[in-house]
Backbone and ligand atoms as CSV (ligand in chain L), in Angstrom:
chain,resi,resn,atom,element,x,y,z
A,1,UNK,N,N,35.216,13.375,-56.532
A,1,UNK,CA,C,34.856,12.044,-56.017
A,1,UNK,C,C,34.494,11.137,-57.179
A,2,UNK,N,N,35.266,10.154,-57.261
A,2,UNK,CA,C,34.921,8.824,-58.312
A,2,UNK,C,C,33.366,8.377,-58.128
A,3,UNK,N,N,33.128,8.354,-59.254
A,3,UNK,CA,C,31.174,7.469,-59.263
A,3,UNK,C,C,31.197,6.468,-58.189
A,4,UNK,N,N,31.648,5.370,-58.247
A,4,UNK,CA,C,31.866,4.247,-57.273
A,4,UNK,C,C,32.352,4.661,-56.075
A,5,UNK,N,N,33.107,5.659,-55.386
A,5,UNK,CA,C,33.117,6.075,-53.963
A,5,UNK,C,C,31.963,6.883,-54.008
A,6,UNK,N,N,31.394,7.740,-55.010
A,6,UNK,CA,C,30.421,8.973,-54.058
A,6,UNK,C,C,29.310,7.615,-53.938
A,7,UNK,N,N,29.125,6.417,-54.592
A,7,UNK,CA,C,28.326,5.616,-54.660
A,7,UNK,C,C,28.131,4.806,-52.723
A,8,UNK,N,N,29.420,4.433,-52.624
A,8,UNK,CA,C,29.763,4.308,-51.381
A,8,UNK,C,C,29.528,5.424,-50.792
A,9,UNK,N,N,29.364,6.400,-50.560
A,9,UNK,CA,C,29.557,7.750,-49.531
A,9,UNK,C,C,27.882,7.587,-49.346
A,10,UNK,N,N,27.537,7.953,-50.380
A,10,UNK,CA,C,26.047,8.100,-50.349
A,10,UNK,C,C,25.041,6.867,-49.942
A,11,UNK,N,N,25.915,5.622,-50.278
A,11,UNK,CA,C,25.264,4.193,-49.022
A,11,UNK,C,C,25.280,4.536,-47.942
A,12,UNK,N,N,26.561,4.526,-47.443
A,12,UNK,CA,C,26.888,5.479,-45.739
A,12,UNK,C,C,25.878,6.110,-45.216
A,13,UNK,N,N,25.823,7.550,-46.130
A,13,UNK,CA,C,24.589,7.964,-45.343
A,13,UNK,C,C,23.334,7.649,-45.240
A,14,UNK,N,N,22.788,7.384,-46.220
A,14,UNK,CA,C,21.737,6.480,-46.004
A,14,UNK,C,C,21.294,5.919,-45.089
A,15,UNK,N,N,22.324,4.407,-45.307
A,15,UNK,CA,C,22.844,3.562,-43.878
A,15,UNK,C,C,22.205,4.481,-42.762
A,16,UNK,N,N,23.439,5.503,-42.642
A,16,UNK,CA,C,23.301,6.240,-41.313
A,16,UNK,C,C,21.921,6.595,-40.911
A,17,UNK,N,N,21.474,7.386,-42.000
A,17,UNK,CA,C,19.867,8.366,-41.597
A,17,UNK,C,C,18.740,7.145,-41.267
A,18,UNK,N,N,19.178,6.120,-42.336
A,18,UNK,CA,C,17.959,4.972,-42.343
A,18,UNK,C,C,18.407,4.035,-40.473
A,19,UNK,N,N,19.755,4.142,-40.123
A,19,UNK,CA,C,19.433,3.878,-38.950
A,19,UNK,C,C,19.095,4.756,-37.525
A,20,UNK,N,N,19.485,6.118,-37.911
A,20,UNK,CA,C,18.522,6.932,-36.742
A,20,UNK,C,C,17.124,6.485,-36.953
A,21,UNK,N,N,16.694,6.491,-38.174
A,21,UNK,CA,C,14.710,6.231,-38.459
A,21,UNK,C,C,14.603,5.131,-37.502
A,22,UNK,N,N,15.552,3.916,-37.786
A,22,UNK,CA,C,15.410,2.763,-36.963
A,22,UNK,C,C,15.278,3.185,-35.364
A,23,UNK,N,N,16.189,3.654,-34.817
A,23,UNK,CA,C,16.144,3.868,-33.739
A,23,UNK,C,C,14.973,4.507,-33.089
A,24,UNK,N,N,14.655,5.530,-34.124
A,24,UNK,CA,C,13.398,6.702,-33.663
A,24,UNK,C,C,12.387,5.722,-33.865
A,25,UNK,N,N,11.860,4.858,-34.514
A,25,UNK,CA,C,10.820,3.834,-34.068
A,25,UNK,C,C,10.608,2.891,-33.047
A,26,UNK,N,N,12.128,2.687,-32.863
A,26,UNK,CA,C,12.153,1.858,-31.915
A,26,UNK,C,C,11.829,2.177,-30.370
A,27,UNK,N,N,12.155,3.404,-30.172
A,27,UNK,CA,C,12.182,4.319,-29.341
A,27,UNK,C,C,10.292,4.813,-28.915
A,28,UNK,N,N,9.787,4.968,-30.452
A,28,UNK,CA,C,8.149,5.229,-30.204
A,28,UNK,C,C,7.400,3.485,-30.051
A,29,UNK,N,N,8.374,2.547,-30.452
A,29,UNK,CA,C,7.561,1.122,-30.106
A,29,UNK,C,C,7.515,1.289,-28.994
A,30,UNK,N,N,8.929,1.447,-27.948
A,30,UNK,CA,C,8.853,1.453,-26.804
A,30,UNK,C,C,7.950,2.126,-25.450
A,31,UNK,N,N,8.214,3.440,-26.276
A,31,UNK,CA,C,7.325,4.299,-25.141
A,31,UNK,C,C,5.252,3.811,-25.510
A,32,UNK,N,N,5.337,3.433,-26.360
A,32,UNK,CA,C,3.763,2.340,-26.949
A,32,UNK,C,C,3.587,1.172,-25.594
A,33,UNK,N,N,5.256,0.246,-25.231
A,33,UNK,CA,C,4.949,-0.645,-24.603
A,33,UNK,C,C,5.099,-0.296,-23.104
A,34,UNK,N,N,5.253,0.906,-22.669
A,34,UNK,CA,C,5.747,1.049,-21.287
A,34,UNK,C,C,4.127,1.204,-21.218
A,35,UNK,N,N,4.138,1.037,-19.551
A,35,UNK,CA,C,2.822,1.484,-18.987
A,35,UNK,C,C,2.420,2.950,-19.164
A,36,UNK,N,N,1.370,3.644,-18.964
A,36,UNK,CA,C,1.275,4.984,-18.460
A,36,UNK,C,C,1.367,5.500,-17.348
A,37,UNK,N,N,2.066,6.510,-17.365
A,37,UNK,CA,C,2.170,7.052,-15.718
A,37,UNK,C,C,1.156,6.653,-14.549
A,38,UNK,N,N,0.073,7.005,-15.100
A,38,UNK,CA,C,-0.929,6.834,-14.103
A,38,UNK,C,C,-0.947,4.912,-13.670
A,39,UNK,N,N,-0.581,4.144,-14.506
A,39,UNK,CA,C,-1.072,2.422,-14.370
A,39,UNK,C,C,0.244,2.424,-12.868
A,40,UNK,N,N,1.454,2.887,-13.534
A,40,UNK,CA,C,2.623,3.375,-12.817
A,40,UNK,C,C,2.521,3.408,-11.298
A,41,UNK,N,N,1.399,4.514,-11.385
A,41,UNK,CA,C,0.955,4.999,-9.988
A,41,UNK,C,C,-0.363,4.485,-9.394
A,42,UNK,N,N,-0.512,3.430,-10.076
A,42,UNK,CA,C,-2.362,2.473,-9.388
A,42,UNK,C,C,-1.601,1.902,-8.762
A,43,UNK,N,N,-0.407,1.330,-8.025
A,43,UNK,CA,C,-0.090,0.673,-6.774
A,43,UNK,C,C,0.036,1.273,-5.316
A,44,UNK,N,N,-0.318,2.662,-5.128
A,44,UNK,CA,C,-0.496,3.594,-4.233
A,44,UNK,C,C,-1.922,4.317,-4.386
A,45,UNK,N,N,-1.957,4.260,-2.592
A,45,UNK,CA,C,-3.080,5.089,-2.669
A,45,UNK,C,C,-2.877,5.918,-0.964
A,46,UNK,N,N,-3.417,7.310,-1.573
A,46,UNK,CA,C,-2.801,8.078,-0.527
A,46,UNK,C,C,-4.121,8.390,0.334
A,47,UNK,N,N,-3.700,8.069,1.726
A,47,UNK,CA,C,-4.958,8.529,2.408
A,47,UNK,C,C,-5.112,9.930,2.886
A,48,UNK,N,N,-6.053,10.819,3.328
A,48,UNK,CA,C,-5.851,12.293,3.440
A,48,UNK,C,C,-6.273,11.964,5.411
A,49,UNK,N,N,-5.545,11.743,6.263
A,49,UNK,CA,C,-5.560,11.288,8.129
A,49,UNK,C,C,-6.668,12.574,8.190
A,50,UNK,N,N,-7.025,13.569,8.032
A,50,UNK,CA,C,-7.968,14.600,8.765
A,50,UNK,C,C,-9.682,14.137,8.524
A,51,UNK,N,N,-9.042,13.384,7.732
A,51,UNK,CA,C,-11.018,13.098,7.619
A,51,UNK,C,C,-11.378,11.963,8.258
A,52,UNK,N,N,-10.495,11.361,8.963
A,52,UNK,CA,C,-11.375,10.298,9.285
A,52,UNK,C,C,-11.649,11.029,11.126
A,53,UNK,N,N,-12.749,10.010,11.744
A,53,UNK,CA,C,-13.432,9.789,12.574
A,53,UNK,C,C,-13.007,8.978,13.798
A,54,UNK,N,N,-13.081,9.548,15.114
A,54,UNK,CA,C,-12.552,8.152,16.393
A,54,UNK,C,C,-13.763,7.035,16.337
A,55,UNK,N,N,-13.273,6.002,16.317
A,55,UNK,CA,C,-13.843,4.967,16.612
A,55,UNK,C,C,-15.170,4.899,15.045
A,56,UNK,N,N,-14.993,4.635,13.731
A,56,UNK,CA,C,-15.988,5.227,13.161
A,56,UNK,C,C,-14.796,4.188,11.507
A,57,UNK,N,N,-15.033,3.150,11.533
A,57,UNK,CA,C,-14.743,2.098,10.574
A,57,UNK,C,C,-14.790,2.451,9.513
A,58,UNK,N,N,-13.532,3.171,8.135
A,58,UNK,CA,C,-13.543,3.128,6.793
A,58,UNK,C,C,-12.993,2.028,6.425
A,59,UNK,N,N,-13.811,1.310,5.212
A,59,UNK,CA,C,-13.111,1.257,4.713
A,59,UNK,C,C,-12.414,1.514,2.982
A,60,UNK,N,N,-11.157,1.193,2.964
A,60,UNK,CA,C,-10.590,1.919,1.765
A,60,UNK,C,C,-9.986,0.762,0.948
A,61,UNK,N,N,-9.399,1.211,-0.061
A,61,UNK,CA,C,-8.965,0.353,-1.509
A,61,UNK,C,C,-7.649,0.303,-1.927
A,62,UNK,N,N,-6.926,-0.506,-1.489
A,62,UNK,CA,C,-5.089,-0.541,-2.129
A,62,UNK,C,C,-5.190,-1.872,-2.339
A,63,UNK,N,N,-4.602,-1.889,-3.724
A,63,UNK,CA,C,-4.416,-2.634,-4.915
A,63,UNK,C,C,-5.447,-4.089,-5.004
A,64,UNK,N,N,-6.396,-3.761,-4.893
A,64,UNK,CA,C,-8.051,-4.004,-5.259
A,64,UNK,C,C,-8.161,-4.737,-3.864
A,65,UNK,N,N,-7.613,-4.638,-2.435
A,65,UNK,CA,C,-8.170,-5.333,-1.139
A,65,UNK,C,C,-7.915,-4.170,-0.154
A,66,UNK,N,N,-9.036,-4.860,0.212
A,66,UNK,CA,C,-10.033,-3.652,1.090
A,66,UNK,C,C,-8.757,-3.143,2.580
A,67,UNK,N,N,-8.664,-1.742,2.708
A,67,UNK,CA,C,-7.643,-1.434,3.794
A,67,UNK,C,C,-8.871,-0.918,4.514
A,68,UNK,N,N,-8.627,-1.599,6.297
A,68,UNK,CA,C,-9.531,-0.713,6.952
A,68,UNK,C,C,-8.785,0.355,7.864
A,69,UNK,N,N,-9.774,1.707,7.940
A,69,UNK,CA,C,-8.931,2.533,8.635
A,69,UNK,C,C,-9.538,2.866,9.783
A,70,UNK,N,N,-9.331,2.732,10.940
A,70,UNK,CA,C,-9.918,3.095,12.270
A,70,UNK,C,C,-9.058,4.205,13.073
A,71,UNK,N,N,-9.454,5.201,13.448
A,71,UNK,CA,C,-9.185,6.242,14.057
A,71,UNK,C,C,-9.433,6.335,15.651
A,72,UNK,N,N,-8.326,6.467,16.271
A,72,UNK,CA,C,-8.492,5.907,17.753
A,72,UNK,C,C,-9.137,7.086,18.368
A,73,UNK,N,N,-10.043,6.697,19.610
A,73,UNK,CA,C,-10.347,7.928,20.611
A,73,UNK,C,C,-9.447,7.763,21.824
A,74,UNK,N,N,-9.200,9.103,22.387
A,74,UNK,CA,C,-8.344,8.724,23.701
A,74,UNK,C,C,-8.445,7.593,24.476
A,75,UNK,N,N,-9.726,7.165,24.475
A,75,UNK,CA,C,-10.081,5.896,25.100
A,75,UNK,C,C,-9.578,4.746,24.915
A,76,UNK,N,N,-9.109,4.415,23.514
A,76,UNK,CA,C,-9.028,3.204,22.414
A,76,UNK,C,C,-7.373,3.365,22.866
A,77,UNK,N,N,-6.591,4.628,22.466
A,77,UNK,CA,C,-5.418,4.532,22.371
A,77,UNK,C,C,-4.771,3.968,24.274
A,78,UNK,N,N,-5.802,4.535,25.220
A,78,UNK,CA,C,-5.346,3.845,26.496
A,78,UNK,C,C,-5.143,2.627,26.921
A,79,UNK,N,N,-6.607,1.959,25.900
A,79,UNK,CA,C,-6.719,0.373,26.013
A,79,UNK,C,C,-5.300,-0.558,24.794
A,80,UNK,N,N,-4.914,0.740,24.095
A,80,UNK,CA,C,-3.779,-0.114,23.874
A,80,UNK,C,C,-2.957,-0.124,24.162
A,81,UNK,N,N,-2.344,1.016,25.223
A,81,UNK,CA,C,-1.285,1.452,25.815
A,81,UNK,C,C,-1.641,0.440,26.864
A,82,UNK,N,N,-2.519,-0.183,27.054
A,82,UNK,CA,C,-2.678,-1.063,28.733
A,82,UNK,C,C,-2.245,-2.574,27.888
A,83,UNK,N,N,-2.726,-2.589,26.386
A,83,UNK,CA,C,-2.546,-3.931,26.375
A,83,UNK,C,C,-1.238,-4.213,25.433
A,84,UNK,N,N,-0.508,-2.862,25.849
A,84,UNK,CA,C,0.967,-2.646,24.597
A,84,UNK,C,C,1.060,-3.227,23.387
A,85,UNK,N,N,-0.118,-2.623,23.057
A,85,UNK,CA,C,-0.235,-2.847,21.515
A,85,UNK,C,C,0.035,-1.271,20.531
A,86,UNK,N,N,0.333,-0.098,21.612
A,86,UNK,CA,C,0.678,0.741,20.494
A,86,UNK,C,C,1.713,1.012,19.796
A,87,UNK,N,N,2.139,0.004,19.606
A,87,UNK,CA,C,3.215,-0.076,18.448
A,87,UNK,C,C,2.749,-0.893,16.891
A,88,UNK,N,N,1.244,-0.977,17.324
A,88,UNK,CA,C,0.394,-1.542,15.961
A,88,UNK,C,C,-0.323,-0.544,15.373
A,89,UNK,N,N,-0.407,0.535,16.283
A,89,UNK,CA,C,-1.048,1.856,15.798
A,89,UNK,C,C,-0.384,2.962,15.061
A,90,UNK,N,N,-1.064,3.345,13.770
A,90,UNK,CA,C,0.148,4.674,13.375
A,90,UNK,C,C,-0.131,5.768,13.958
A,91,UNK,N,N,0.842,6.633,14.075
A,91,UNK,CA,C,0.553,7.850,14.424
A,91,UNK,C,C,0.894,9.139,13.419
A,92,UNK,N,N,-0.045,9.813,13.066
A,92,UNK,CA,C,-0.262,11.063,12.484
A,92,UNK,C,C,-0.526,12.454,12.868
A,93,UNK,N,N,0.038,13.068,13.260
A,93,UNK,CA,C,0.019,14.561,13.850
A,93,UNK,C,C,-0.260,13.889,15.389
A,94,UNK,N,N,-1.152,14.077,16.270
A,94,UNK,CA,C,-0.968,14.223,17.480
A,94,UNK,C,C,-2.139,12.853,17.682
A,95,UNK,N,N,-2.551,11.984,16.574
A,95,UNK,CA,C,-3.613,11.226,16.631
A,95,UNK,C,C,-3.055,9.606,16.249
A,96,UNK,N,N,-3.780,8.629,16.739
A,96,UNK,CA,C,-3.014,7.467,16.575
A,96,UNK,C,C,-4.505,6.556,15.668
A,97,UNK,N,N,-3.987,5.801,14.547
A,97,UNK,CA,C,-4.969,5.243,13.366
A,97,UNK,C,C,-4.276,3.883,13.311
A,98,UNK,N,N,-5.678,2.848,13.269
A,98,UNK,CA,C,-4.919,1.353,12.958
A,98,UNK,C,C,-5.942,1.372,11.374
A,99,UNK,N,N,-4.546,0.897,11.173
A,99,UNK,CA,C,-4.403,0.691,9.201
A,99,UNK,C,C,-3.871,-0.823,9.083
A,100,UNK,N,N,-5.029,-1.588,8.507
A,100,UNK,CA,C,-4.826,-3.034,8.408
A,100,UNK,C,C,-5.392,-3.599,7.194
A,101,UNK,N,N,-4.994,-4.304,7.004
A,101,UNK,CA,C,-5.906,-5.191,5.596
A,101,UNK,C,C,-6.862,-5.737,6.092
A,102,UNK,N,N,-7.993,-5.635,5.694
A,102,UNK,CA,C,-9.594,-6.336,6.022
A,102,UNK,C,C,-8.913,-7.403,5.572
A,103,UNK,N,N,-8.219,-8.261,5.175
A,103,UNK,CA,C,-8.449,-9.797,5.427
A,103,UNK,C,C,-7.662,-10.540,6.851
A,104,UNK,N,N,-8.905,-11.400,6.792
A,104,UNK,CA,C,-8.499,-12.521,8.253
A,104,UNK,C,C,-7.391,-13.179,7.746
A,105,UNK,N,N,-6.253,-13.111,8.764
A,105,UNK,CA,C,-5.563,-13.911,8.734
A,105,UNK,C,C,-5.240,-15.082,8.831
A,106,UNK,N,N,-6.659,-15.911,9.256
A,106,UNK,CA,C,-7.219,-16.995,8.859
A,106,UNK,C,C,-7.154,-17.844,7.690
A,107,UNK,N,N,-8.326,-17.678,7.084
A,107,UNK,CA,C,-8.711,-17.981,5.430
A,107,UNK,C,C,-8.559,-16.745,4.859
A,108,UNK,N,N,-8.810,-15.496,5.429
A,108,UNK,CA,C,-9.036,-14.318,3.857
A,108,UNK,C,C,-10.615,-13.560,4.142
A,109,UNK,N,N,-11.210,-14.224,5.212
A,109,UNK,CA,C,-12.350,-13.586,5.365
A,109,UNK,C,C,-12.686,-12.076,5.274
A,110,UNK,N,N,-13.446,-11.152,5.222
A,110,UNK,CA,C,-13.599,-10.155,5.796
A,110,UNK,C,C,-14.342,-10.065,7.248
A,111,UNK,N,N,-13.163,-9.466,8.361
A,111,UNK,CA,C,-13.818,-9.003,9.246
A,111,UNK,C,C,-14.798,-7.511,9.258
A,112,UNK,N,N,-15.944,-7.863,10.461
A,112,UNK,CA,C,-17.107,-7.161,10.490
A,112,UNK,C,C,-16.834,-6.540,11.985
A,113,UNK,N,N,-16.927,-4.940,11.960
A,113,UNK,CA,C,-16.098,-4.196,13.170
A,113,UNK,C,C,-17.539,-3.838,13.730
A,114,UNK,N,N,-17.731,-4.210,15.231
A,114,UNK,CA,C,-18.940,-3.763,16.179
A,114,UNK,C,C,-17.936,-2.248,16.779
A,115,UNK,N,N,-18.519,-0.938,16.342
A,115,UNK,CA,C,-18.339,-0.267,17.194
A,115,UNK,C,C,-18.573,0.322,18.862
A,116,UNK,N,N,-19.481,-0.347,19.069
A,116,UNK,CA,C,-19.947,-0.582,20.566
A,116,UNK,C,C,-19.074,-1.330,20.951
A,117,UNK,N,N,-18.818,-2.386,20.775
A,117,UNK,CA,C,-17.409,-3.535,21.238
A,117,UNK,C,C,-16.159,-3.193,21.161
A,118,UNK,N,N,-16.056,-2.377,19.904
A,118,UNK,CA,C,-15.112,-1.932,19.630
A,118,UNK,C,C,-13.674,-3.136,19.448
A,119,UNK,N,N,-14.471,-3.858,18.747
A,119,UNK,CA,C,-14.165,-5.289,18.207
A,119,UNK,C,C,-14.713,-5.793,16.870
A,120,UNK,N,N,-13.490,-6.723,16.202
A,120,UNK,CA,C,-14.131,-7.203,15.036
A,120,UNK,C,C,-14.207,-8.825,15.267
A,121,UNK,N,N,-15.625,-9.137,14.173
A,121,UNK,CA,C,-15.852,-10.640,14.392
A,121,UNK,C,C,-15.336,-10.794,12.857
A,122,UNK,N,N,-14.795,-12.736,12.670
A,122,UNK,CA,C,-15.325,-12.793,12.003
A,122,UNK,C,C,-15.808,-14.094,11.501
A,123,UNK,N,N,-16.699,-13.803,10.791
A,123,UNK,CA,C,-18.044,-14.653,11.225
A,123,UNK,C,C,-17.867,-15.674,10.628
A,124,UNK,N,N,-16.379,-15.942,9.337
A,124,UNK,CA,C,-16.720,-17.757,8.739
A,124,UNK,C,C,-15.757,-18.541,9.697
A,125,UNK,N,N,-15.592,-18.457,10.854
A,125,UNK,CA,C,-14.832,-19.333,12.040
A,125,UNK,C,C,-15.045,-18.474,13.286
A,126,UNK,N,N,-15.488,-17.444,13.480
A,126,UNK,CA,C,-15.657,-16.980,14.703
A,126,UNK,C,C,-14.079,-15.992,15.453
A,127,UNK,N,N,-13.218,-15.992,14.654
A,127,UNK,CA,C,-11.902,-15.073,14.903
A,127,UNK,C,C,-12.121,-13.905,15.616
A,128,UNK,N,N,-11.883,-13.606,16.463
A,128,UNK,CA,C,-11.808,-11.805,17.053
A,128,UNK,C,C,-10.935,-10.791,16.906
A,129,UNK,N,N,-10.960,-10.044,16.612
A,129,UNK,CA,C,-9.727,-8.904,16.834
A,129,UNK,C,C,-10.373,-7.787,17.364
A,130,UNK,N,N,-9.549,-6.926,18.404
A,130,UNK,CA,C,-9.425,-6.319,19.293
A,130,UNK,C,C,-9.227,-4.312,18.870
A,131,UNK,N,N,-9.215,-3.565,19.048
A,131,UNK,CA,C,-9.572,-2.182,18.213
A,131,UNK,C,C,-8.049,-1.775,17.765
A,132,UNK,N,N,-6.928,-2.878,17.748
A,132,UNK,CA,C,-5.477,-2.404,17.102
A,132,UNK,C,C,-5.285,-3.346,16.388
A,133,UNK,N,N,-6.382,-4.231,16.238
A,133,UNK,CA,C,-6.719,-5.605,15.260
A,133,UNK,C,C,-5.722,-6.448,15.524
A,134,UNK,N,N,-5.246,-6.807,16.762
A,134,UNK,CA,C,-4.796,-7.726,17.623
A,134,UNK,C,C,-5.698,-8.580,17.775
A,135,UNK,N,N,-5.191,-10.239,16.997
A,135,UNK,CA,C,-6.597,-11.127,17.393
A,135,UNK,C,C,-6.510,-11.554,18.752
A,136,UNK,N,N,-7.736,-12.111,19.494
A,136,UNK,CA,C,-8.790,-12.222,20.997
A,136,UNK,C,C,-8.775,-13.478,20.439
A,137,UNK,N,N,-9.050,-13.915,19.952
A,137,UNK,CA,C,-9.860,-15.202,19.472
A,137,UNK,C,C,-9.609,-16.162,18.479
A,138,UNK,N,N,-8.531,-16.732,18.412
A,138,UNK,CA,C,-8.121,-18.346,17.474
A,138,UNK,C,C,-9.926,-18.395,16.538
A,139,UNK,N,N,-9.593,-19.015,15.772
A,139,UNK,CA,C,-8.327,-19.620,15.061
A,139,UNK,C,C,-7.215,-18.954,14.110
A,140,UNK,N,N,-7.891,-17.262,13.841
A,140,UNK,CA,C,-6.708,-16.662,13.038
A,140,UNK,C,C,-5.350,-16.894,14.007
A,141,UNK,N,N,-4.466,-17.109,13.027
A,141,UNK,CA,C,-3.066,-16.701,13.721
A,141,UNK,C,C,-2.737,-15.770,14.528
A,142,UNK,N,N,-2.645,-14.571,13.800
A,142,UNK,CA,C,-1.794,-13.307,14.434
A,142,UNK,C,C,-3.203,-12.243,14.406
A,143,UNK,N,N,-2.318,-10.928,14.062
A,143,UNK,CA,C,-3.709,-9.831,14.140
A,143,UNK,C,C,-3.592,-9.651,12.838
A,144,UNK,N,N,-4.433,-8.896,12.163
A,144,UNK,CA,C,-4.703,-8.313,11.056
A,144,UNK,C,C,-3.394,-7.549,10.230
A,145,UNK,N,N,-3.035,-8.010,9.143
A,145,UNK,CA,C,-1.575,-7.367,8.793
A,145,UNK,C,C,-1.432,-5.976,8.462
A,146,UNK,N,N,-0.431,-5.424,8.285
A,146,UNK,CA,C,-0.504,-3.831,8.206
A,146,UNK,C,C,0.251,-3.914,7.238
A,147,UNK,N,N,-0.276,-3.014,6.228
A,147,UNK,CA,C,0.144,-2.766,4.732
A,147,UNK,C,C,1.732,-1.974,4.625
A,148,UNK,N,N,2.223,-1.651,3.352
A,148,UNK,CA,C,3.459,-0.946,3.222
A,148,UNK,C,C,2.947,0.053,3.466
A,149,UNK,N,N,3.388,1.409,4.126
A,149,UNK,CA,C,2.514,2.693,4.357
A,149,UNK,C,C,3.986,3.486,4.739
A,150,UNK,N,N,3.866,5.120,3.687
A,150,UNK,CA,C,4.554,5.902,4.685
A,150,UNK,C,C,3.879,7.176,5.311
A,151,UNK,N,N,4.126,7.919,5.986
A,151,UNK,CA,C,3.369,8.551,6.829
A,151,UNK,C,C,4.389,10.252,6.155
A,152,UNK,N,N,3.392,10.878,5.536
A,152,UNK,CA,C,3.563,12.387,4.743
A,152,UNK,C,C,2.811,13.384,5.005
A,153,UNK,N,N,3.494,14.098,6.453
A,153,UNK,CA,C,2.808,14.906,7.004
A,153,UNK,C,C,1.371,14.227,7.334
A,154,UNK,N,N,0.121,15.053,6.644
A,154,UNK,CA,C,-1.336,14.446,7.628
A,154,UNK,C,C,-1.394,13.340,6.405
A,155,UNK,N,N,-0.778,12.861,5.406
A,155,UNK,CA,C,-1.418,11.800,4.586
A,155,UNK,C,C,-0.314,10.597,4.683
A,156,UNK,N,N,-1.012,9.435,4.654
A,156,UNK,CA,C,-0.207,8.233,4.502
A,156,UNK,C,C,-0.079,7.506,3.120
A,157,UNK,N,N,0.720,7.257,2.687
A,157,UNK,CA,C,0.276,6.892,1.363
A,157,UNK,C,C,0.887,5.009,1.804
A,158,UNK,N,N,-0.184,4.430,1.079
A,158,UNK,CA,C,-0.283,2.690,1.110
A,158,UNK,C,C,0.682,2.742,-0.066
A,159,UNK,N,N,1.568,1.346,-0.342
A,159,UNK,CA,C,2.378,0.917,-1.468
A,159,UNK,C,C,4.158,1.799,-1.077
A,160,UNK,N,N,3.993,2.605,-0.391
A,160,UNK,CA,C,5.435,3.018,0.056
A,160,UNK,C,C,5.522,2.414,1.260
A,161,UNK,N,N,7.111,2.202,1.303
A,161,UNK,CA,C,7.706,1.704,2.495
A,161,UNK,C,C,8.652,2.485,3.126
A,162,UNK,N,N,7.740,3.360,4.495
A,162,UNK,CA,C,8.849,4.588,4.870
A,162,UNK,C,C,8.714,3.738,6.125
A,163,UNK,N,N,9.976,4.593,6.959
A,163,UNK,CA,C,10.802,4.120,7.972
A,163,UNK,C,C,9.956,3.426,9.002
A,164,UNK,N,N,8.661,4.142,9.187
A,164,UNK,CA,C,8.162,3.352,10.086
A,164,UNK,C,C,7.681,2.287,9.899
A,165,UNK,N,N,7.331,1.966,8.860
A,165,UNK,CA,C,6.707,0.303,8.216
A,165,UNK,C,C,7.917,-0.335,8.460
A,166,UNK,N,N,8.994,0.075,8.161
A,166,UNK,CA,C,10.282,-0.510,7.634
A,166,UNK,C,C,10.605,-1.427,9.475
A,167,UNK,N,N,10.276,-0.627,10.549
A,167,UNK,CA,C,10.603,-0.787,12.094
A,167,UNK,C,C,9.860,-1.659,12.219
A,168,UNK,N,N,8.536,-1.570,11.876
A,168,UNK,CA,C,7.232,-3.009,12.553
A,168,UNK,C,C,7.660,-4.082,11.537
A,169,UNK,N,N,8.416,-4.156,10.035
A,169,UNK,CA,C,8.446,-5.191,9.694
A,169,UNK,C,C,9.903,-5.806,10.631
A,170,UNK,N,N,10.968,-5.278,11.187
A,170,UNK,CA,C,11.972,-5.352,11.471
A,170,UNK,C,C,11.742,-6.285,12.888
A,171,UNK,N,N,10.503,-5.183,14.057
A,171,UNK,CA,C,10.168,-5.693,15.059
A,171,UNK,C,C,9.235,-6.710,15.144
A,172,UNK,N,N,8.853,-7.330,13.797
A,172,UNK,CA,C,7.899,-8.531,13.620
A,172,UNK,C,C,6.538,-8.370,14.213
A,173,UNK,N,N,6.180,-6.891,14.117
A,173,UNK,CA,C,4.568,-6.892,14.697
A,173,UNK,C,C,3.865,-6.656,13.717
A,174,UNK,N,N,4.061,-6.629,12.158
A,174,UNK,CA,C,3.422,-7.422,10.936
A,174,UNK,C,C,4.316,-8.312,9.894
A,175,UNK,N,N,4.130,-8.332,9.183
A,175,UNK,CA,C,4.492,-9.560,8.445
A,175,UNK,C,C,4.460,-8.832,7.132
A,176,UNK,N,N,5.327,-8.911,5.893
A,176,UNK,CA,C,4.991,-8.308,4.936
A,176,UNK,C,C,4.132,-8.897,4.189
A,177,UNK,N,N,3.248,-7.834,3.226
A,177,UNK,CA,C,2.222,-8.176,2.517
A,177,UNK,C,C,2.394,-8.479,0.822
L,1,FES,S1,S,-11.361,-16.856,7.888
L,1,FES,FE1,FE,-11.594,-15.606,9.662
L,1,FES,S2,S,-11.826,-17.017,11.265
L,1,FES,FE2,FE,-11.506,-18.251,9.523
């Protein structure tokens, strides 16, 4: 090999190796700028359905606003079967749960749930909703909206959109969030 080609040969590689280096940095800038798995996965939150309570108000946390979870008693699920509202209720194993966003569909208020009434007020206009958070009482609009949710075995996880969310947004008995 002539001085002046191995001169060239040996730019080449160079070239070459000095642009894998390029790449291999570029590659660790990147995985620097992606999120972490976990930030990834702060838009879900999975609920565990066996712990909750009939008639007995949680509430819970998807993507920093408050989800309330109410757990029907045979009683609750009749009064919605009378007022055909159970198609606002989820159902999980053999039990039916209304999963709504604590905000009024109003202004944004938080409603305040009387379990004796088995009704929520709420108190900066006087709004009602009903135990499938069907509003009673103007001036909110509609009822209380129901989050993206899919239903996984006894857990629901908020931030997925499985088939049954996919039907109430379809049948317009929530509104997406
Ligand atoms: S914000 Fe709830 S009634 Fe106005």
């Amino acid at each position: 090999m002539k001085d002046s080609s191995r001169r060239g040969f040996m730019g080449k590689a160079f070239g070459a190796v000095a642009g894998v280096g390029a790449v291999a940095s570029l590659y660790a800038m990147k995985k620097t700028w992606d999120p972490l798995p976990s930030v990834k996965a702060a838009g879900f939150t999975t609920l565990d359905m066996t712990a909750y309570e009939g008639n007995v108000l949680v509430t819970e946390k998807w993507r920093g606003k408050p989800v309330f979870v109410l757990k029907q008693t045979p009683e609750m699920v009749e009064f919605a079967k009378k007022k055909n509202e159970l198609n606002r209720l989820i159902k999980v194993g053999n039990d039916y749960y209304m999963i709504v966003l604590g905000l009024c569909t109003h202004l944004g208020c938080i409603p305040g749930y009387d379990a004796e009434k088995k009704s929520f007020l709420c108190a900066c206009h006087g709004g009602t909703y009903d135990s499938t958070a069907m509003v009673t009482k103007a001036p909110p609009p509609r009822g209380l909206d129901i989050p993206p949710f899919k239903v996984d075995g006894m857990k629901v996880v908020l931030g997925e959109e499985g088939p049954e969310y996919k039907k109430l947004l379809q049948e317009g008995v929530t509104l997406p969030v």
